[in-house]
N, C-alpha and C positions, 0 to 999 in steps of 0.2 A: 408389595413388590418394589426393591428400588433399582436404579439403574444408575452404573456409573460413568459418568462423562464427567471427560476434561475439554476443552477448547480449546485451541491453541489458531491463531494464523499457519494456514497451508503453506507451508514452505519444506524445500525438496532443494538439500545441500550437496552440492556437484565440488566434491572432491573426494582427492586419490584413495580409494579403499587399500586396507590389509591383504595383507598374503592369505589370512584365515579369513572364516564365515562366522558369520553368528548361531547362538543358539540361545534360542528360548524354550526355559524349562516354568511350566506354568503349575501350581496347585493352589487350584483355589476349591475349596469348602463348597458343595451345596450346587458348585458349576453342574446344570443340563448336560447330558448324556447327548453324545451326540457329533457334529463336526462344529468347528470354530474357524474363522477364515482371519487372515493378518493380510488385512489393508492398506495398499496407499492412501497418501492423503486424497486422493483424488476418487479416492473410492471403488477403484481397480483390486481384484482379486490378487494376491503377490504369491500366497499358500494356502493351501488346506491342511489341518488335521484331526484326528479322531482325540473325544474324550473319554478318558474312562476311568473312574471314579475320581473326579475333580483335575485330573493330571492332564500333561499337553505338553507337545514340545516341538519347535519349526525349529528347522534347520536350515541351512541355505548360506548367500551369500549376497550380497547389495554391494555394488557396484558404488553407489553411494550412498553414504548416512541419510537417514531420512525419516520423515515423521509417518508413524504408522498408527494402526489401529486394531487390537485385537475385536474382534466380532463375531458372535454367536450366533448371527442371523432374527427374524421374525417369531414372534409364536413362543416364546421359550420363559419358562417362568420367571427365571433371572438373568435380562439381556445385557451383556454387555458392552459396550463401546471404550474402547484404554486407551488411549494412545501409551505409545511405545517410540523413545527415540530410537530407533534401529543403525548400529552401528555393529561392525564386525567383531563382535566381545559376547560375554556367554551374560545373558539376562534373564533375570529370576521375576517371575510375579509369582507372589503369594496373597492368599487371602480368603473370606469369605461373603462369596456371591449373596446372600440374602440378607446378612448385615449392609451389602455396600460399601464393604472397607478392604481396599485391594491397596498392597505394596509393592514397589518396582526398585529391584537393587542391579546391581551389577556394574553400575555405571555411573559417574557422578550426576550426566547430565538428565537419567534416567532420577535418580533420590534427589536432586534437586526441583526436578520439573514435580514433585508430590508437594515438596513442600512450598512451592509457589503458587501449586493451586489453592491450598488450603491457605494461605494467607492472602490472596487472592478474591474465595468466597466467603473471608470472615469482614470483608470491605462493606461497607456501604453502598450501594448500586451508583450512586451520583457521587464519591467522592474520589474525585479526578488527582485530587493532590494525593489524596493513602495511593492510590493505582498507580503515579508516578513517582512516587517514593519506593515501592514496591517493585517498581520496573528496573529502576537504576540501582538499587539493592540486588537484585537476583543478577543482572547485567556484573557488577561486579564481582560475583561470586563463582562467575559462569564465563567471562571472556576469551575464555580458552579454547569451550565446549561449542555444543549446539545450541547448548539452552541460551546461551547468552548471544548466539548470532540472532538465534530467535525474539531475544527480547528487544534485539536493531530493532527491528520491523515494529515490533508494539511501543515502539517508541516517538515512532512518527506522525506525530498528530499532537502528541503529548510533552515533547522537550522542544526546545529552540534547533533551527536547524543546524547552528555551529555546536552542537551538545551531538548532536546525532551524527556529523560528519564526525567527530574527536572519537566517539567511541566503534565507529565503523573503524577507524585508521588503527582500531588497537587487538582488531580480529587479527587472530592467524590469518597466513594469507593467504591457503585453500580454502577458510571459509568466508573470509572478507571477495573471494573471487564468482560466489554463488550467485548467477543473476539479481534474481528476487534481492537480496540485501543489498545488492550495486545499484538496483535499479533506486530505494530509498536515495541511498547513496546522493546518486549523479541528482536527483530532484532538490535536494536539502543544496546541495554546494551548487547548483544553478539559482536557487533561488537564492542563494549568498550575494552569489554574482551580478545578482539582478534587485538588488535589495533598495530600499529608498535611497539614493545619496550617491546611489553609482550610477556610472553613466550609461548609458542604454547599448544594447549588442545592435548589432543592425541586420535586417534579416530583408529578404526578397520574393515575391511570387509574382507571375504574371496573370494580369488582366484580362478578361475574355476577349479583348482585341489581339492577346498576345503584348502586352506593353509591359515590359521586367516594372515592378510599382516597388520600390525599396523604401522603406522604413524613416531609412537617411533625408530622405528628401520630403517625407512628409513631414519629420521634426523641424525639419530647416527651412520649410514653408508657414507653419505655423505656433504661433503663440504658447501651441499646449495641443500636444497629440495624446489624446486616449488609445492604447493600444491591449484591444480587446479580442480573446479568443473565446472561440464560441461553433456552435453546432445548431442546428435546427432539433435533433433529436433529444434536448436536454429537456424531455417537457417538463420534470419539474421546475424551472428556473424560465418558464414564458413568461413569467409577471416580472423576472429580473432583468432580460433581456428588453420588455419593453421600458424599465426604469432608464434602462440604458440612451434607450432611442431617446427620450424622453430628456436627459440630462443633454445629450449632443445638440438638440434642438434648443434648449432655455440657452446655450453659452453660445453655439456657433457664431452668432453675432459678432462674438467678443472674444473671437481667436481659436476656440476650441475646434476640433476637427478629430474626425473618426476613422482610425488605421485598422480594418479588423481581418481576421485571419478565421475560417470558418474549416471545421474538418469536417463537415457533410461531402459524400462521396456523389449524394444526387444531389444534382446541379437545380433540378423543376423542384425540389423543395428548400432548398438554398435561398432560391429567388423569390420564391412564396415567403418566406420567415423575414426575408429581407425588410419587406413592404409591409407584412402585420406588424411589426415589432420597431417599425419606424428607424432600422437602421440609415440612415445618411451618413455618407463618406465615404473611403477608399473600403471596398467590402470585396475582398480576393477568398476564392472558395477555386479547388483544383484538384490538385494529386494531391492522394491522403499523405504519402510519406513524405511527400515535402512540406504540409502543410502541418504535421506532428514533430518534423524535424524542428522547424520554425520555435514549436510551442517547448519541445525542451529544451531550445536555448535557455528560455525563461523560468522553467522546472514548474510546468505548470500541470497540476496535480488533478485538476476538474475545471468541470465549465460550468457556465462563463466565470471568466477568470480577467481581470485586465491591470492595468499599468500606466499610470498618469506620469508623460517626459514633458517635460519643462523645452525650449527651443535650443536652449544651451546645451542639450542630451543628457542631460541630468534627471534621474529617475524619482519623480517629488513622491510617488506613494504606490500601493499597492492592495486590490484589494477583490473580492466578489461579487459587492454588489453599488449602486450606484451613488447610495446615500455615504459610503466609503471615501468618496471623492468629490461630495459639495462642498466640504470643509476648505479645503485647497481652492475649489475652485473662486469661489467666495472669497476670498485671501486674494490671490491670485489675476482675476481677470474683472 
């Protein structure tokens, strides 16, 4: 029995649909007798229809293009899982369900996303350089479509963030307007902004006395402000978090000082993490949204996450974890 899947990042593209609807006309070989459901990404029911002898056909209309999934449900000899870029155009799968070999035409962004799987799982598992060669090849072939808004997103981790800002800027601009891809976006060109060599944004929260503690003023009081985000819930990263406590304490001596910004929502574990993990310094924990606002000035993508500024506001480095920043400090103080 085989099953066929593709993978793709969920993403759900919010622009202006056609006048028409789409349609999908399915024959596939050997397909279960039976109903077939066409999925959101999110795993939401969108249609049902009956098959009967291999044949199938949704009709309808999507509001917006979007990544879907044909599905046959549990129990069935030959389960399928497709995705389907769903756009308001007539879309053809063909094929045969017990081989495992299904075709998707209609559409470029549909016969492109086949053959970027397949070139995709003819990869190496661990070669990062074929996958980003790969990415920016189908990106190019695709900047029009979906499939190339899509491969933004799988871009991110894997190209520099002025590569990934360049080719977001070169979406049309109902699909460069889709959250999800703005949201890469705004992270990659914050963290431009915030990159070693720039000078630091200056951000603000108050103090459980209520005392506005700005950023500004702790760079201009000190030698070398660490400016670290951070959460008490991140439990895989407590052994980075106390590397942390741990560096503030070898240097504070010798000028360093700790600006951190925490998005814990509970305050009695805030204060708890505080004290295991040997934060010392300016440690503001509050409102979530002003505390996330904070964090994407800096385009900061996970925690802990922090920022070595220099007194001059000059941003010396950036990094995750704490050995990131003996280097500098070492240099430095």
């Amino acid at each position: 029995m085989k099953k066929v899947v593709i993978i793709f990042s969920a993403l759900l593209l919010a622009i202006s649909c056609s006048n028409g609807g789409y349609v999908i006309k399915g024959d596939i070989r050997d397909l279960d007798e039976g109903t077939i459901n066409l999925l959101d990404a999110s795993g939401h029911t969108l249609a049902t229809t009956q098959v009967k002898e291999g044949k199938f056909t949704f009709k309808g209309k999507t509001e917006v293009p979007q990544l879907t999934y044909i599905n046959n449900a549990m129990g069935v000899k030959y389960p399928l899982d497709l995705p389907i870029l769903l756009e308001n155009k007539r879309i053809k799968v063909n094929g045969d369900a017990a081989q495992g070999l299904i075709e998707i035409t209609g559409t470029a962004a549909n016969e492109n996303m086949v053959i970027y799987k397949q070139k995709r799982d003819a990869l190496s598992p661990n070669d990062r350089e074929g996958f980003t060669a790969l990415v920016r090849e189908t990106f190019e072939a695709n900047s029009d479509n979906l499939l190339g808004a899509m491969m933004v997103t799988d871009m991110y981790t894997y190209v520099s963030d002025g590569e990934l800002v360049e080719c977001y800027k070169r979406l049309p601009e109902e699909l460069a307007g889709n959250k999800l891809i703005s949201h890469y976006y705004d992270i990659s060109l914050a963290r431009m902004e915030t990159a070693p060599g720039k000078k630091f944004k200056d951000i603000c929260m108050e103090d459980k006395q209520g005392v506005p503690r700005k950023l500004s003023d702790a760079v201009a009081e000190n030698n070398v402000t660490l400016l670290l985000f951070w959460a008490s819930w991140t439990y895989g990263n407590k052994g980075v978090l106390s590397d942390f406590g741990a560096l503030c304490r070898q240097y504070s001596g010798k000028g360093l000082k700790l600006y951190s910004i925490s998005l814990d929502s509970n305050e009695d574990k805030w204060s708890e993490a505080l004290g295991k993990y040997g934060l010392e310094g300016t440690n503001l924990q509050g409102d979530y949204n002003q505390a996330k606002a904070c964090a994407d000035i800096y385009g900061i993508d996970g925690m802990p996450r922090a920022l070595l500024i220099g007194q001059d506001g000059t941003i010396i480095a950036r990094g995750d974890k704490a050995s990131d920043f003996e280097p500098f400090l070492e240099k430095l103080l």
